[in-house]
FISE-824916 format. One line per 10 residues: number of its first residue (from 1); for each residue x, y, z of N, C-alpha, C, O, CB. Coordinates in Angstrom, 2 decimals, always signed. Glycine has a CB too. Layout:
<pts>
NUM	X:Y:Z:X:Y:Z:X:Y:Z:X:Y:Z:X:Y:Z ~ ...
</pts>
This chain:
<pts>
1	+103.15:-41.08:+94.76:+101.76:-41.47:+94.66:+101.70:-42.76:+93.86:+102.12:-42.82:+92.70:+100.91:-40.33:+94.01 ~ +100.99:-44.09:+94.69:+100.54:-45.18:+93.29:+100.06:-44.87:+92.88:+99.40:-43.85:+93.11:+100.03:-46.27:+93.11 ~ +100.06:-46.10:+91.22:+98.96:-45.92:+90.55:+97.53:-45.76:+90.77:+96.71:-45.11:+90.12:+99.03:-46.60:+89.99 ~ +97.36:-46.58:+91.98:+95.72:-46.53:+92.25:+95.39:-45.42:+92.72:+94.19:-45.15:+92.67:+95.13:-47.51:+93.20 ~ +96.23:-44.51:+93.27:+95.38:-43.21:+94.07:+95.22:-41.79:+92.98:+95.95:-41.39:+92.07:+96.47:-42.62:+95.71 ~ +94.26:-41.39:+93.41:+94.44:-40.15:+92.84:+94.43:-38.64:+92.83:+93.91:-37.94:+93.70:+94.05:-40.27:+92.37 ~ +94.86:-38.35:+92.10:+95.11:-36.74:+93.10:+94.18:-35.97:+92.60:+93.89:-36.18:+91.42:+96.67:-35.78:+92.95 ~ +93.41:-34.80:+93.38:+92.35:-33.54:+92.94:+92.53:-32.91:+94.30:+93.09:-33.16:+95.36:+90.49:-33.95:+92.47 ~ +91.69:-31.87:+93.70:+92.16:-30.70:+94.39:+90.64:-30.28:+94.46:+89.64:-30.89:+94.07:+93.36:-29.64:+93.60 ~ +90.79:-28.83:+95.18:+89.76:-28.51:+95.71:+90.10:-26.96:+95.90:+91.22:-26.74:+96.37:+89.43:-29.39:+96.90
11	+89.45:-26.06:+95.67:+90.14:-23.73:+96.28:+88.81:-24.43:+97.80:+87.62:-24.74:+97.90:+88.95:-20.94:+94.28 ~ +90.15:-24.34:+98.74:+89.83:-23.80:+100.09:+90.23:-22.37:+100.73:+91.33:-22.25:+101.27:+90.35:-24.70:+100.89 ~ +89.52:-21.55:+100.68:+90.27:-20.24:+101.55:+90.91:-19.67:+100.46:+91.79:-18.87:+100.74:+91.48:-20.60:+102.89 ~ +90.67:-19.89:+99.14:+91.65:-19.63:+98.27:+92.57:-19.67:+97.62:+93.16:-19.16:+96.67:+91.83:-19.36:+98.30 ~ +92.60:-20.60:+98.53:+93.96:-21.60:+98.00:+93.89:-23.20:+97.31:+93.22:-24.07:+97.86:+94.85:-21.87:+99.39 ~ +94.43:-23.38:+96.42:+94.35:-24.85:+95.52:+94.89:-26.09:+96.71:+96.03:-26.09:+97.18:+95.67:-24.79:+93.85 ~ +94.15:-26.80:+96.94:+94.31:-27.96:+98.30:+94.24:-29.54:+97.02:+93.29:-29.94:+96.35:+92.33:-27.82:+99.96 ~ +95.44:-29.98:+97.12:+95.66:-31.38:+96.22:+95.42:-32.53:+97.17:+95.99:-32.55:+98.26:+97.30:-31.56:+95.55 ~ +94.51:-33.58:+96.75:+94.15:-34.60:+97.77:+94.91:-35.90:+97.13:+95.11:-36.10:+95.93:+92.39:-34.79:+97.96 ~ +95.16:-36.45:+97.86:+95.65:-37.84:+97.67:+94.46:-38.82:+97.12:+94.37:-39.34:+96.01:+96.23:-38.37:+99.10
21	+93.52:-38.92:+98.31:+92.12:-39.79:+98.28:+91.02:-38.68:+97.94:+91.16:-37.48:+98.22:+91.73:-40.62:+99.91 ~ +89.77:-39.33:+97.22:+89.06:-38.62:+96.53:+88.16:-38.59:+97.89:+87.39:-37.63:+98.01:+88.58:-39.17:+95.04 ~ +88.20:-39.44:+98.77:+87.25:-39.49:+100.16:+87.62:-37.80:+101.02:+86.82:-36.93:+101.35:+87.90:-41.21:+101.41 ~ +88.98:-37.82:+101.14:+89.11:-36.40:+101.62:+89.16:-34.89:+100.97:+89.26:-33.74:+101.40:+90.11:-36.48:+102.19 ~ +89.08:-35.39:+99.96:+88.09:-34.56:+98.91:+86.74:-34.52:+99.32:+86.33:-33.84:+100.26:+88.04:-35.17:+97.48 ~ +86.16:-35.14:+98.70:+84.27:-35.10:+99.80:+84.39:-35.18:+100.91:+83.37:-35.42:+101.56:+83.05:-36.32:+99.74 ~ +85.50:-35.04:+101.52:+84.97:-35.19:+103.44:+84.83:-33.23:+103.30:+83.82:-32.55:+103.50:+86.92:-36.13:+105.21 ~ +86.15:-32.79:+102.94:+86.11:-31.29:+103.09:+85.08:-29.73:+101.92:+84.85:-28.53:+102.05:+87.80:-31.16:+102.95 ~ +84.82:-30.78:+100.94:+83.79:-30.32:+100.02:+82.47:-30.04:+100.87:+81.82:-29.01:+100.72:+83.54:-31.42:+98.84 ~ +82.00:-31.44:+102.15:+80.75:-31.43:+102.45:+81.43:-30.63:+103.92:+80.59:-30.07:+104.62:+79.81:-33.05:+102.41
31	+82.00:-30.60:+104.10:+82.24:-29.45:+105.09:+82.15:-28.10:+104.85:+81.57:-27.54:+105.78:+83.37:-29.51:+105.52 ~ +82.49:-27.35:+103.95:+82.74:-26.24:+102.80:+81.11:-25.70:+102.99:+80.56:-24.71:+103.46:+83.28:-26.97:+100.92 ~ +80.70:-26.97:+102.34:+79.21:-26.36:+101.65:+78.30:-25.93:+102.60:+77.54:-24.97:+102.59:+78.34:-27.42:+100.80 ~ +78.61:-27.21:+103.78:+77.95:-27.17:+105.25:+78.15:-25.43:+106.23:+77.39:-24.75:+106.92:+78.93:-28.63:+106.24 ~ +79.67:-25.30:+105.73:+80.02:-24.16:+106.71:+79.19:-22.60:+105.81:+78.73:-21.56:+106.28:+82.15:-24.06:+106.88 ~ +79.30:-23.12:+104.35:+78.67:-21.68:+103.39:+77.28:-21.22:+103.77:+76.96:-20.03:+103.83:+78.48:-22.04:+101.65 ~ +76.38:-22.37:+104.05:+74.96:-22.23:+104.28:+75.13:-22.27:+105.94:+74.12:-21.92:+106.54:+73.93:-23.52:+103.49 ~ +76.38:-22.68:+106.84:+75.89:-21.97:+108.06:+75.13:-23.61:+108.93:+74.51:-23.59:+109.99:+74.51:-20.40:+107.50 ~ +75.35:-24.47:+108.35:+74.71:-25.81:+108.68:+75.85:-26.67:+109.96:+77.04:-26.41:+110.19:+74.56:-26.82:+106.96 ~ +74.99:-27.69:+110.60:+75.97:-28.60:+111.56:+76.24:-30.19:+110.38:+75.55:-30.75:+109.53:+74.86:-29.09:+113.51
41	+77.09:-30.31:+110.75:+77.38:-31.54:+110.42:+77.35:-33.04:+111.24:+77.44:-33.04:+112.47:+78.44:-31.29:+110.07 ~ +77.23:-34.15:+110.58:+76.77:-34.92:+111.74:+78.44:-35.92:+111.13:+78.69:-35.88:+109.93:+74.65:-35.78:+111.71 ~ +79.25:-36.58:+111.93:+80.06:-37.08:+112.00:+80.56:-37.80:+112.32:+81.13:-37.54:+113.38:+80.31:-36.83:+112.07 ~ +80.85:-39.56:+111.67:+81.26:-40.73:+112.24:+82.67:-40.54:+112.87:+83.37:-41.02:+111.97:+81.22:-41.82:+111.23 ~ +83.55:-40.13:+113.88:+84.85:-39.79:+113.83:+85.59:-41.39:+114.75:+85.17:-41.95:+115.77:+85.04:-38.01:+114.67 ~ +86.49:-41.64:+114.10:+87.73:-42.53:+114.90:+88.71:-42.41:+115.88:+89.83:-42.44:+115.37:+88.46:-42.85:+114.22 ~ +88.72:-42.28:+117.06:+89.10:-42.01:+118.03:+90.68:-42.57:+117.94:+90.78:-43.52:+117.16:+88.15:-42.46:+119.01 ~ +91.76:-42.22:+118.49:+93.33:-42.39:+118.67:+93.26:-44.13:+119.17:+94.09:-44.97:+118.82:+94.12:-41.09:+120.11 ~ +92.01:-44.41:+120.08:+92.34:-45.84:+120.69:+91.32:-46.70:+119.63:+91.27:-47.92:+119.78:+91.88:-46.03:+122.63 ~ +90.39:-45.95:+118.38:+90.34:-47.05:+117.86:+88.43:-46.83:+118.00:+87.84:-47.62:+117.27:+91.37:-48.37:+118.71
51	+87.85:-46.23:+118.52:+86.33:-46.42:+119.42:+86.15:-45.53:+118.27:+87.09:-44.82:+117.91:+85.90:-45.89:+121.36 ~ +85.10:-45.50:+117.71:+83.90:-44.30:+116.67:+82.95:-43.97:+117.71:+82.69:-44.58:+118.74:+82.79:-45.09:+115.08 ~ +82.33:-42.57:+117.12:+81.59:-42.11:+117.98:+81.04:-41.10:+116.64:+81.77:-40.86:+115.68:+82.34:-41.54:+119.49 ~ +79.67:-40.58:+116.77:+79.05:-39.65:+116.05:+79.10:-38.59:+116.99:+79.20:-38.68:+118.21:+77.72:-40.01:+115.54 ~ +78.99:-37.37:+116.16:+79.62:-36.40:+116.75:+78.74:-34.87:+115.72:+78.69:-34.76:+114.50:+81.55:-36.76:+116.59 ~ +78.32:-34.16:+116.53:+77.32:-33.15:+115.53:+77.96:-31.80:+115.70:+77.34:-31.06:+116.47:+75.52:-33.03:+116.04 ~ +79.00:-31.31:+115.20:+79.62:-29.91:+115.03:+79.33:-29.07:+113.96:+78.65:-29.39:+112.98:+80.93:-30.00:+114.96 ~ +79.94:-27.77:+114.20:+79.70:-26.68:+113.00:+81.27:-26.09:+112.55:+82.25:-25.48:+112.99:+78.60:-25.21:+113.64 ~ +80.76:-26.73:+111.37:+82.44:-26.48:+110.69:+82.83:-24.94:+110.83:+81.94:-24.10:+110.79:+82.55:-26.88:+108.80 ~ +84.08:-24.58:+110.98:+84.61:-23.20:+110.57:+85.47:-22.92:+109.64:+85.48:-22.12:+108.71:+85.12:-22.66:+111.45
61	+86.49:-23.99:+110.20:+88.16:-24.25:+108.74:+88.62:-25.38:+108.37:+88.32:-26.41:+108.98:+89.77:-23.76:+109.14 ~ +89.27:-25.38:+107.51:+90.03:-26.12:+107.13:+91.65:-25.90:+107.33:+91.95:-24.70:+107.31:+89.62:-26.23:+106.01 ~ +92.63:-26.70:+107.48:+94.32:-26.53:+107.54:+94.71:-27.81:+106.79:+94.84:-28.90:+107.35:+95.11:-26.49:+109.27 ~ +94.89:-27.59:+105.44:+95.60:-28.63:+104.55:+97.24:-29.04:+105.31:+98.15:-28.22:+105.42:+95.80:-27.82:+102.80 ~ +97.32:-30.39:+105.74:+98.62:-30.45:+106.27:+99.08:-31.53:+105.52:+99.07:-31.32:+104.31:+98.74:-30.61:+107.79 ~ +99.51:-32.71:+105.90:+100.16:-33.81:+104.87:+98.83:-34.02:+103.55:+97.72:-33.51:+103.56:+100.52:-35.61:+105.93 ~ +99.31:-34.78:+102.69:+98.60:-35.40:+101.97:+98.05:-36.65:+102.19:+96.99:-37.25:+102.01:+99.10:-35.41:+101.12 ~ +98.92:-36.78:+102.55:+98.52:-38.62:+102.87:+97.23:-38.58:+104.15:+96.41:-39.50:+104.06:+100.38:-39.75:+103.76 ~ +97.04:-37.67:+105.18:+96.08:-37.37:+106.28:+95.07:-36.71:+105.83:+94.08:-37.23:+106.35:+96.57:-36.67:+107.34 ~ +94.73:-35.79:+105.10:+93.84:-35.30:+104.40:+93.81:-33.71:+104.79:+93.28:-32.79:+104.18:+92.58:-36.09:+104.61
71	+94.61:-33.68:+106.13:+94.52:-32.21:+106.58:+93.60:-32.44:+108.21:+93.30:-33.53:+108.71:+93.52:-31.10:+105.15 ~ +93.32:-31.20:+108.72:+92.35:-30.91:+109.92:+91.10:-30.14:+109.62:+91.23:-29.10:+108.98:+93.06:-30.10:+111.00 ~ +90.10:-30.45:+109.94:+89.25:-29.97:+110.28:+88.80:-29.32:+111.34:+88.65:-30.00:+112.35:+88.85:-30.48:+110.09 ~ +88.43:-27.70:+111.41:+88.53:-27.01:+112.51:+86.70:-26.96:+112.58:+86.01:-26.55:+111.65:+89.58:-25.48:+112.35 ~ +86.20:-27.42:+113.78:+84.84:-27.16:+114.34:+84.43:-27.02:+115.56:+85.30:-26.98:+116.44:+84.15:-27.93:+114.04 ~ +83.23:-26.92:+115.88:+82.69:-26.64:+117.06:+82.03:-27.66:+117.75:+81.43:-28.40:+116.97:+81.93:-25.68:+116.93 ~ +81.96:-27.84:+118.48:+81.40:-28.60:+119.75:+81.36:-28.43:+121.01:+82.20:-27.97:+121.78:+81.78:-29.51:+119.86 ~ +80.04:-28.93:+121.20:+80.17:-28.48:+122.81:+80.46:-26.84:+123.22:+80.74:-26.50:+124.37:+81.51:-29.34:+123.45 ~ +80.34:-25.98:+122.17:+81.16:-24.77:+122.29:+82.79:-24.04:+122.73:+83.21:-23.01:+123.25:+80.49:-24.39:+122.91 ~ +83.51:-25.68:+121.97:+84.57:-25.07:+121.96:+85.28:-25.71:+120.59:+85.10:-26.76:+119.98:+85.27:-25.23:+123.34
81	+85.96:-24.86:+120.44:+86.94:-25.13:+119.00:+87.82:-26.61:+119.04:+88.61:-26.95:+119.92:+88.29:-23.72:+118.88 ~ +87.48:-27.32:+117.95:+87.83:-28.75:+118.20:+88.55:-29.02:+116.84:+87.94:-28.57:+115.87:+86.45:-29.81:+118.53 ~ +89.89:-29.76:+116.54:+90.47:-30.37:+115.78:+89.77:-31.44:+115.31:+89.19:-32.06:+116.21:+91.50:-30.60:+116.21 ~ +89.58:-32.01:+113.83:+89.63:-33.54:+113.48:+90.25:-33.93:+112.31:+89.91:-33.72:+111.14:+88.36:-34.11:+113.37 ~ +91.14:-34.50:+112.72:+92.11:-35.28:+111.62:+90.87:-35.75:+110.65:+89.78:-36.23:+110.97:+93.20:-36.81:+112.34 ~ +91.61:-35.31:+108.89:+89.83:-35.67:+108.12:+90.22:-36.92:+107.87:+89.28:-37.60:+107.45:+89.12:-34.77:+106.44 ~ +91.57:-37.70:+107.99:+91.65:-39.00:+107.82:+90.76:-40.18:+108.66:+90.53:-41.36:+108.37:+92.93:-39.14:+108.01 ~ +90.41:-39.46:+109.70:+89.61:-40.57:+111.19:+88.41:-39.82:+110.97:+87.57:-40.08:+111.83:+90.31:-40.45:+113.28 ~ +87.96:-38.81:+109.93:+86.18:-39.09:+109.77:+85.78:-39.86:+108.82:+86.18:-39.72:+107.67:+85.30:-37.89:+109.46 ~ +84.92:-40.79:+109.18:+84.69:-41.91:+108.41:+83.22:-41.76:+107.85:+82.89:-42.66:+107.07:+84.93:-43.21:+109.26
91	+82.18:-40.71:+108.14:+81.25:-40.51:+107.83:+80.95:-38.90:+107.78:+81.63:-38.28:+108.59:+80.60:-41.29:+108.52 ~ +80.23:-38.27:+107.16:+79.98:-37.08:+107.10:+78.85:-37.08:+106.07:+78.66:-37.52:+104.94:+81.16:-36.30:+106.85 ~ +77.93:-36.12:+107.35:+76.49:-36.02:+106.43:+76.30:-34.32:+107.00:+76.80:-33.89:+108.04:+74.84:-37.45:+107.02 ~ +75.53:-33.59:+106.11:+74.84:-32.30:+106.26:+73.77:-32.31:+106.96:+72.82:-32.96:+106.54:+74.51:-31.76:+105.16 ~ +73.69:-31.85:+107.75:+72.33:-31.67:+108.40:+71.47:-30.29:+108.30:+72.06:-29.23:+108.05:+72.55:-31.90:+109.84 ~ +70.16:-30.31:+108.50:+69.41:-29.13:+108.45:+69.23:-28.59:+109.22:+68.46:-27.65:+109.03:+68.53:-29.09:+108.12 ~ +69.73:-28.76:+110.46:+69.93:-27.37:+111.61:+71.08:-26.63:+111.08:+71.99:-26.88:+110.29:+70.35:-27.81:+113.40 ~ +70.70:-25.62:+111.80:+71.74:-23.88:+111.33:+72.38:-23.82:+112.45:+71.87:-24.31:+113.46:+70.84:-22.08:+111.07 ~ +73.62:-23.21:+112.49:+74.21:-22.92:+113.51:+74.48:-20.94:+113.41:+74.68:-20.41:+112.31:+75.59:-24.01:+113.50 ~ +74.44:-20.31:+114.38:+74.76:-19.20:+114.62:+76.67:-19.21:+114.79:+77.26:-19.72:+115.74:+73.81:-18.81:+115.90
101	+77.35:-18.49:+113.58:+78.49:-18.67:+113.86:+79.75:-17.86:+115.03:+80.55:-17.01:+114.66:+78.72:-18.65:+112.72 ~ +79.67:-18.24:+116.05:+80.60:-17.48:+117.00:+82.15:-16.99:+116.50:+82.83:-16.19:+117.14:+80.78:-18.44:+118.25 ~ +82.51:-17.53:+115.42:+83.94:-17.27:+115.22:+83.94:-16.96:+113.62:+82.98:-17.02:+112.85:+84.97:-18.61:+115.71 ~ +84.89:-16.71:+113.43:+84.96:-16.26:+111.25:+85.07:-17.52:+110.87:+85.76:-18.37:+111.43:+86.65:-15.19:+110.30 ~ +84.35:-17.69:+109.86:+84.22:-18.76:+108.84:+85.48:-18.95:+107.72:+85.36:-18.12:+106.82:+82.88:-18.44:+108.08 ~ +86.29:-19.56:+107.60:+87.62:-19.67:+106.77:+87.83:-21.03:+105.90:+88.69:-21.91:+105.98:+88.85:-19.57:+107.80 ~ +86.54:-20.81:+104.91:+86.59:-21.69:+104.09:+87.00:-21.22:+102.79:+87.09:-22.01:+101.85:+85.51:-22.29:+104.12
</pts>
């Protein structure tokens, strides 16, 4: 780790999750809080070729994988279970629609 970055953590699922960037720290905090109250999220995401697109899902999980990526984000769309690298969300806001949850919540 450089000097400039810094590390925190976060209990996801119960488990202590150490972040590299404090951004993927608040990307999965406002996911967390979003999935506790049952809320959609609205989402700037970065596409593999490079294109952003907003994107309005309902969080379910989290999967802490490298550090340096921030991990995956497991949500819904469109009504089906969707991956997002939390490194390529570049925006994340809470929204006040509710979602009815089809699957277990594993935050």
């Amino acid at each position: 780790m450089s000097k400039n970055q810094t590390s925190l953590s976060l209990i996801v699922n119960g488990k202590k999750i150490v972040f590299v960037q404090e951004r993927f720290k608040e990307i999965i905090a406002t996911a967390q809080a979003a999935a506790k109250e049952k809320q959609q999220l609205k989402i700037l995401y970065e596409k593999s070729d490079g294109s952003k697109k907003w994107r309005i899902v309902s969080p379910y999980s989290y999967k802490a994988q490298y550090e340096n990526c921030g991990g995956i984000l497991f949500a819904e769309q469109d009504g089906h279970i969707k991956s997002f690298a939390v490194d390529k969300i570049l925006e994340i806001e809470i929204l006040p629609a509710k979602f009815k949850p089809k699957w277990k919540i594993e935050f």
